[in-house]
C-alpha positions in Angstrom: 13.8 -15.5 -4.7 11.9 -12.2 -5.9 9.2 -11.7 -8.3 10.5 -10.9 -11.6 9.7 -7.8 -12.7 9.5 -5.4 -15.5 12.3 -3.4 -13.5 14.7 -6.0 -14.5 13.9 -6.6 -18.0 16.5 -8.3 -20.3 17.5 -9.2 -24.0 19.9 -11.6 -23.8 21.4 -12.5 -27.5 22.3 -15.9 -27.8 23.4 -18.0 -30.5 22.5 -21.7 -30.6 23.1 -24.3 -33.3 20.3 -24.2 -35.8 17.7 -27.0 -35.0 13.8 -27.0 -35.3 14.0 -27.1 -31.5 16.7 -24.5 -30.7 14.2 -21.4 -29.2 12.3 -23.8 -27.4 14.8 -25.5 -25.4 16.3 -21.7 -25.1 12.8 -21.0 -23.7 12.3 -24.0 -21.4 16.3 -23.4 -19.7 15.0 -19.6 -19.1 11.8 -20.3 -17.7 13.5 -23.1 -15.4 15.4 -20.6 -14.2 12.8 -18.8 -12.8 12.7 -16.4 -15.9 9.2 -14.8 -17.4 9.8 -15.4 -20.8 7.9 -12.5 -22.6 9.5 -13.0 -26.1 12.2 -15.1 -28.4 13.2 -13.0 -32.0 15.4 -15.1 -34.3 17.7 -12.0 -35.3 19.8 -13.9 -37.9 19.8 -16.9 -39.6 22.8 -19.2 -40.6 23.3 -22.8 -42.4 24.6 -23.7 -39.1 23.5 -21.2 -36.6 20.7 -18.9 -35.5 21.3 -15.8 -33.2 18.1 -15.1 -31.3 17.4 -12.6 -28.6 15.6 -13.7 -25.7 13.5 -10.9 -23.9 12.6 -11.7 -20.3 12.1 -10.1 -16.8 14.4 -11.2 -13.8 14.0 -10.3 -9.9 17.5 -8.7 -9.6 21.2 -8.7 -11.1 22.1 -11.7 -9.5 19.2 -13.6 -11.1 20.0 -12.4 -14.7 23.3 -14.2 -14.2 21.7 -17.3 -13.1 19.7 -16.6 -16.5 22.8 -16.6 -18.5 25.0 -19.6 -16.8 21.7 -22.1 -17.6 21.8 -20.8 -21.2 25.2 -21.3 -21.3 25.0 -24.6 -19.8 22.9 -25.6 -23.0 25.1 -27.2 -26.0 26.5 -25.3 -28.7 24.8 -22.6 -26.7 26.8 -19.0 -26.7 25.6 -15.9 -24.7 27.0 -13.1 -26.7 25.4 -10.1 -25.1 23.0 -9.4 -22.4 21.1 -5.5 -22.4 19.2 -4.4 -19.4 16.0 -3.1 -21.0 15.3 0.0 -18.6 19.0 1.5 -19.1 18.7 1.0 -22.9 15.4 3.3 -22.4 17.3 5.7 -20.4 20.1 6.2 -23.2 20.8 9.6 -23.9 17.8 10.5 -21.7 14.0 10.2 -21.9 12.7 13.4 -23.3 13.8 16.2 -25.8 12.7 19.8 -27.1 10.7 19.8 -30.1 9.5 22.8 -31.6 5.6 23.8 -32.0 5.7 26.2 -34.7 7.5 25.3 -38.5 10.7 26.9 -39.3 10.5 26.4 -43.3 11.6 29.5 -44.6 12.8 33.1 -43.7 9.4 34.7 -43.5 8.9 32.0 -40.7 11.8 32.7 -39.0 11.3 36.3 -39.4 8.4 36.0 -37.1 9.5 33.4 -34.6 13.1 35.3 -33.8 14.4 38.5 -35.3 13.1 40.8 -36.6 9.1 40.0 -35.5 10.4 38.8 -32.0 10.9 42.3 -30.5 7.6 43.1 -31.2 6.4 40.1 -28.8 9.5 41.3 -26.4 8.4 44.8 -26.0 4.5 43.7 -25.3 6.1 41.3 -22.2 8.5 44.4 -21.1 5.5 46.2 -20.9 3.0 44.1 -19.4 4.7 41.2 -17.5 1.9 39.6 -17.4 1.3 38.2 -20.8 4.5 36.1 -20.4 1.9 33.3 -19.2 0.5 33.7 -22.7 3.1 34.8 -25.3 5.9 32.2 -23.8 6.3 28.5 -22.7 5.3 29.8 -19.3 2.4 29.1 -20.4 2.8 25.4 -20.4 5.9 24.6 -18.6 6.2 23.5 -15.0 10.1 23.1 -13.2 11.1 19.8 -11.9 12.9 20.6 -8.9 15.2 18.7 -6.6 18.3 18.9 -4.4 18.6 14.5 -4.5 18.5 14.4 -0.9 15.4 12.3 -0.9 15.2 10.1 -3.8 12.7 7.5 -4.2 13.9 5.0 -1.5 17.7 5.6 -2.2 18.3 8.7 0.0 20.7 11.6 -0.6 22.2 10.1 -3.8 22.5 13.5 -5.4 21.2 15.3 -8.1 23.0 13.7 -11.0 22.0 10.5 -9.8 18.4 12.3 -9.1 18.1 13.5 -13.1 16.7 10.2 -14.2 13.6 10.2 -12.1 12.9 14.2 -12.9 13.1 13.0 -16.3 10.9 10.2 -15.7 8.7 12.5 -14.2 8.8 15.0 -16.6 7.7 12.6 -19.0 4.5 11.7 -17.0 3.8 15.3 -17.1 3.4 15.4 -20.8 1.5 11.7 -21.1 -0.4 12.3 -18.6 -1.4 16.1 -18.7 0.1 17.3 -21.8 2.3 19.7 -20.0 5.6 20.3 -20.8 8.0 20.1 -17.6 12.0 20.0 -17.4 13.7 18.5 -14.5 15.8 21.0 -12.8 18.3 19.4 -10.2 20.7 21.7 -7.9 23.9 20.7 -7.0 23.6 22.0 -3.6 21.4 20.9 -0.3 21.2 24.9 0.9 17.5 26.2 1.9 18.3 29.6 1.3 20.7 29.2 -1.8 17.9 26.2 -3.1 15.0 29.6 -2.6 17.4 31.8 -4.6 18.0 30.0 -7.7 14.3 29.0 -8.1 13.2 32.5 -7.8 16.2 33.6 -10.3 14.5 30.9 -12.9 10.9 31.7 -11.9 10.4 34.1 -14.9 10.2 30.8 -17.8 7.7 29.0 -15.9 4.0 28.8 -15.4 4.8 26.2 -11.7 7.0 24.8 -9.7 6.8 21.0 -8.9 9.1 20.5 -6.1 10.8 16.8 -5.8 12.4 14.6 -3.2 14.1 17.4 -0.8 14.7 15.7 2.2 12.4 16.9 5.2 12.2 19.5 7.3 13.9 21.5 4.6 11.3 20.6 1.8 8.7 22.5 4.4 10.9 25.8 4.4 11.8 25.5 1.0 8.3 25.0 -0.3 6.9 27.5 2.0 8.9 30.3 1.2 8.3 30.2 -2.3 4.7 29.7 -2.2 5.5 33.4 -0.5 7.8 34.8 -3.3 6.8 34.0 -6.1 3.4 34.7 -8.2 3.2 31.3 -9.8 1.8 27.6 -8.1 4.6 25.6 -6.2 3.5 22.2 -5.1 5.7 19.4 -3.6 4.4 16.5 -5.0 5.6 13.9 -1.9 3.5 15.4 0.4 0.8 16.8 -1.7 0.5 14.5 -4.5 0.2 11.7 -1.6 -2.4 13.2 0.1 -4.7 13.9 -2.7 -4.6 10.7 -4.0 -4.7 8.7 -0.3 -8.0 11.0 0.4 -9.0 10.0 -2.9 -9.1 6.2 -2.2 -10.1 7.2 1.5 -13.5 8.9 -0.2 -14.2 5.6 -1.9 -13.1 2.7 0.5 -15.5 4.8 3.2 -18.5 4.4 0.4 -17.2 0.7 0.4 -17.1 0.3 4.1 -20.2 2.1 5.0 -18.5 4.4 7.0 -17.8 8.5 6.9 -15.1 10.2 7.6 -16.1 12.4 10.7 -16.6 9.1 12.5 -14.0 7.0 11.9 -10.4 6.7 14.0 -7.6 7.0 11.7 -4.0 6.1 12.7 -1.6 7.8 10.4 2.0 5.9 10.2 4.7 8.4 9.7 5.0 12.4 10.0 7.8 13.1 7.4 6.3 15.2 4.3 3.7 12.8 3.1 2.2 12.2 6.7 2.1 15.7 8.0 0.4 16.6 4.5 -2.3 13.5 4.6 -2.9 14.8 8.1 -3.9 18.8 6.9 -6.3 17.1 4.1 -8.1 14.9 7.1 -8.3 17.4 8.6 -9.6 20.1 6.2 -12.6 17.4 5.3 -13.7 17.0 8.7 -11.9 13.9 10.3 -11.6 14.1 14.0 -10.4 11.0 15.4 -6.0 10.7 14.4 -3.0 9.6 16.0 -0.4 9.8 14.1 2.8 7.7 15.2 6.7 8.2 14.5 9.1 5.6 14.9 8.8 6.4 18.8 4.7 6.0 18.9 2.3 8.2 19.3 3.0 11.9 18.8 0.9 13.8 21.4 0.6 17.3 23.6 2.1 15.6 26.4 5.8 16.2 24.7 7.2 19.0 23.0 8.9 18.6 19.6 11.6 20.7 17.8 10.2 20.0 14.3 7.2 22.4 14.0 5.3 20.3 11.5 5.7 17.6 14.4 4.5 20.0 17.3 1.6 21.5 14.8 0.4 17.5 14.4 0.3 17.4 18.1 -1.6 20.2 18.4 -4.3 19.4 16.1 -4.9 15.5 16.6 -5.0 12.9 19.2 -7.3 14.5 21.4 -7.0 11.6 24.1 -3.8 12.0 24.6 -2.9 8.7 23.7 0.7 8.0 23.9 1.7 4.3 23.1 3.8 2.8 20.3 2.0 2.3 16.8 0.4 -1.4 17.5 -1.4 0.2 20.5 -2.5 2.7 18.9 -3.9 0.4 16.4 -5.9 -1.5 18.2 -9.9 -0.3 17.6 -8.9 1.8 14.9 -10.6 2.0 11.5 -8.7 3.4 9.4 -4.4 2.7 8.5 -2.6 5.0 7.0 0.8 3.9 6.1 3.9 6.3 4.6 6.6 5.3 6.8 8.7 1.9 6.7 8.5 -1.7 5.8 7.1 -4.2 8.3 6.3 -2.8 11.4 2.7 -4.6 11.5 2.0 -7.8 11.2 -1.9 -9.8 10.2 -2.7 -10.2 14.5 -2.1 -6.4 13.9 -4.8 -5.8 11.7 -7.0 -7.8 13.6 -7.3 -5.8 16.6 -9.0 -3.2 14.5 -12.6 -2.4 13.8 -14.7 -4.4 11.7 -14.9 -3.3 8.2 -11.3 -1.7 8.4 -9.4 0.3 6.2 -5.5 -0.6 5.7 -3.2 1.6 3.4 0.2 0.9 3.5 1.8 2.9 1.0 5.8 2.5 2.5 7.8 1.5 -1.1 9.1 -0.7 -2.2 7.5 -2.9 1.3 4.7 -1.6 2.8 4.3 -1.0 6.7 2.3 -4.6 6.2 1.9 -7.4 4.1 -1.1 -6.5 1.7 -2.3 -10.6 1.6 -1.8 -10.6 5.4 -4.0 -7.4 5.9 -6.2 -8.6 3.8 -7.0 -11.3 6.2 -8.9 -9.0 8.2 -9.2 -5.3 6.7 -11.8 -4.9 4.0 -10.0 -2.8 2.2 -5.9 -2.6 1.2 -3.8 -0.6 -1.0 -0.3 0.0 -1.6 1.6 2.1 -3.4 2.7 -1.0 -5.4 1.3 -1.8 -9.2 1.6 -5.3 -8.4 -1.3 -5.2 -5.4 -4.7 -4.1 -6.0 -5.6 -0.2 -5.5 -2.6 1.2 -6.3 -2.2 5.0 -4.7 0.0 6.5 -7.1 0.9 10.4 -7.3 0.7 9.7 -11.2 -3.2 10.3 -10.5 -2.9 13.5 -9.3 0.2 15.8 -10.3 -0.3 16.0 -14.5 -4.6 16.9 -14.0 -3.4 19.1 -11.1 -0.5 21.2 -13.2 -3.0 21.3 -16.2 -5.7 22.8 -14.6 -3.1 25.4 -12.6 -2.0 26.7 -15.8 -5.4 26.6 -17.7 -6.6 28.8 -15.0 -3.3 30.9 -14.7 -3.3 30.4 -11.1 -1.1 32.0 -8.8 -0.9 29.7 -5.6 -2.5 26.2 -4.8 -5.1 26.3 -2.0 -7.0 23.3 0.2 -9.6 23.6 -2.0 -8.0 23.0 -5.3 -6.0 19.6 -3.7 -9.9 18.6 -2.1 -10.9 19.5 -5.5 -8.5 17.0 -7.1 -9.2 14.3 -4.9 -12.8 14.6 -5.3 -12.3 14.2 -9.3 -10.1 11.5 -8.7 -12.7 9.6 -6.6 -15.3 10.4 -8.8 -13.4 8.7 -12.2 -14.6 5.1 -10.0 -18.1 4.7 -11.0 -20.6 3.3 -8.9 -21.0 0.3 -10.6 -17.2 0.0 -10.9 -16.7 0.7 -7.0 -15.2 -2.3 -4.8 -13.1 -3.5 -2.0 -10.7 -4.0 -4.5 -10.9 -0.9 -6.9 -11.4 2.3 -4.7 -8.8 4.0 -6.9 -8.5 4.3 -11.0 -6.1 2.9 -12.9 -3.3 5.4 -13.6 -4.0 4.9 -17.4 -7.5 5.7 -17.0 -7.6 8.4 -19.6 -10.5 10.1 -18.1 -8.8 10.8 -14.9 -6.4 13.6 -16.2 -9.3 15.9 -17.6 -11.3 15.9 -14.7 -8.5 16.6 -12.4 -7.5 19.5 -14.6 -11.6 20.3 -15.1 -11.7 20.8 -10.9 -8.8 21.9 -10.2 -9.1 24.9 -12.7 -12.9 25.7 -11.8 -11.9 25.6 -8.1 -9.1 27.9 -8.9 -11.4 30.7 -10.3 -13.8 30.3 -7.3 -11.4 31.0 -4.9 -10.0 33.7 -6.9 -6.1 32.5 -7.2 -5.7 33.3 -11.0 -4.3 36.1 -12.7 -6.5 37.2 -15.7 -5.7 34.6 -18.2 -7.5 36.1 -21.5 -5.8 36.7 -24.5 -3.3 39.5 -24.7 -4.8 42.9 -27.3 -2.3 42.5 -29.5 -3.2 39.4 -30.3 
């Protein structure tokens, strides 16, 4: 059976005859049942009853009913409800619109609408511009997503897409105090998809572009970083790469090794590979073979996807062509964003001393992070259950905040080295080991000095509009 897990948390409500041992013989049949117990609230209280509610994580649907029926089993025992803990948080969805200025009276409304609101119009008709200061622009970044490529579930559409851009929209403002709306298309065309986000471009300050299915997430995003004036940034290949190049700075301090000497063998050139790829690059790594599902991609073949034919192009300068163990063999560095179990502990083994394993494939990684750990030095996942956690939580809320702090226009290499870099940095020295080469995503420090770089990077490379405050102000 699974772990349980948070992802499966229930309240079951269950009433039991009234006993001084009721809620612990309620607890014991729970945790027998492979439940983890995390709390028992007596709810009501009768002469001859109680009602209590029994909170507790289970590995899937299956095991909650196992959960109830040895409840159940229990005498005078009645299950009268069970609630599934993460849909009851998604009820009527997980953020809302809240207003930043008081409407108390008409001389306040006066001034936030008619008639003082044409005064702020007329300034914007007249200098476009100070729409990044006068309006939400100013703050407000544009979940979108077609639902092609959701989490691990595929094309599932874009209703069935809305409760992650919520999820992540709500990470925006923890995280980075920046106030995003998901924005999910009911339609899977490139050109159509380009349209509407120009069409809507006008109300925000960024674009954070969200499981589009590749290749058309590379068109999609590359046209519009074309067209429009204002940062667009898709987060599963960008937001992967800063934070694996993050934890690659540090697990190289760990190891003793730098980056222009190590080999790297990148699994997977979908979005997230061929990105990871241009940041290795861009800091000076030399040594990569990257492998699809067919091994190693090389010069020897020609491909129809471009980003596959620029990866040949630009690594594996051996022309090594063998399947992904091969290639693994002498390597020191694994990077995994592919699929579940393709490598196996004698795997890891045939690489370097000192090695570096991250295999980020969700919810199972490319290898079993205790069996890796048999012989890499390093491991991380992009699991929170696993030590060194790459997460894109790390990067995408400091990255947004320092984008519209410095009223930037585009995102360059720079600012996403920049980002790493901060990242990295938020590990101290004293803090740095084998088993903590990345920050905890709750680190509250991390945020700031993503949003610190990224905005000073930003200005130095001269993509920012001039973000001081409008005259009439």
């Amino acid at each position: 059976m699974a772990t349980p897990s948070p992802g499966y948390s229930m309240i079951l409500r269950v009433q039991a005859p009234s006993s001084f041992t009721a809620t612990s013989e309620i607890a014991s049949a729970a945790a027998t049942a492979g439940a983890a117990v995390t709390a028992l609230d007596i709810v009501e209280s009768h002469p001859d009853h109680v009602v209590v509610d029994v909170s507790c994580n289970v590995a899937d649907a299956a095991h909650r009913d196992e959960v109830r029926d040895a409840l159940e089993a229990l005498e005078g025992v009645q299950v009268r409800k069970v609630s599934d803990r993460t849909f009851l948080i998604h009820l009527g969805g997980k953020i809302e619109l809240t207003p930043r200025v008081s409407l108390r009276n008409r001389d306040d409304l006066s001034r936030a609408y008619t008639p003082g609101v044409a005064r702020v119009c007329t300034a914007i008709a007249e200098n476009p511009e100070d729409a990044r200061r006068l309006t939400i622009k100013r703050n407000t970044v544009a979940v979108v997503t077609d639902g092609t490529a959701v989490l691990g579930l595929g094309d599932i559409g874009p209703a069935a897409a809305l409760p992650v851009m919520e999820g992540k929209a709500a990470l925006f403002k923890a995280f980075g105090g920046v106030d995003a709306w998901p924005v999910c298309l009911d339609t899977t065309d490139t050109d159509e998809i380009v349209r509407i986000v120009k069409a809507m471009a006008p109300v925000y300050g960024g674009v954070n572009l969200e499981d589009i299915a590749a290749p058309r997430c590379f068109e999609i995003e590359a046209r519009l970083r074309e067209e429009l004036d204002i940062p667009v940034f898709h987060d599963d290949q960008h937001g992967t790469a800063i934070v694996a190049l993050a934890a690659l700075f540090n697990a190289l301090r760990v190891v003793d090794k730098k980056i222009e000497d190590v080999r790297i063998v990148v699994s997977g050139v979908g979005a997230a590979g061929h990105a990871i790829i241009q940041l290795l690059k861009a800091q000076g790594a030399g040594d990569i073979v990257a492998c699809s599902r067919k091994g190693a991609i090389h010069r020897g073949e020609s491909y129809d996807d471009a980003h596959r034919q620029w990866i040949a192009e630009h690594t594996n300068e051996s022309g090594f062509s063998g399947s992904l163990k091969e290639a693994l063999a002498g390597a020191d560095v694994f990077v995994g964003v592919s699929a579940p179990n393709l490598l196996d502990a004698a795997d890891v083994a045939t690489m370097n001393e000192r090695a570096i394993v991250f295999a980020m494939a969700n919810p199972d990684p490319e290898v079993e992070p205790a069996a890796a750990a048999q012989h890499a030095e390093v491991v991380a996942t992009g699991r929170s259950d696993f030590p060194n956690q790459i997460n894109n939580v790390l990067a995408f809320p400091g990255l947004f905040r320092g984008l519209l702090d410095a009223g930037a226009t585009d995102i360059t290499t720079e600012m996403l080295v920049a980002a790493a870099r901060a990242i990295a940095d938020c590990v101290g020295a004293e803090e740095l080991n084998a088993s903590y080469v990345v920050p905890s995503v709750f680190d509250p420090a991390v945020a700031p000095a993503v949003a610190e770089a990224v905005r000073r990077t930003a200005q130095e490379v001269g993509a920012t509009v001039d973000a001081s405050v409008p005259a009439a102000v």
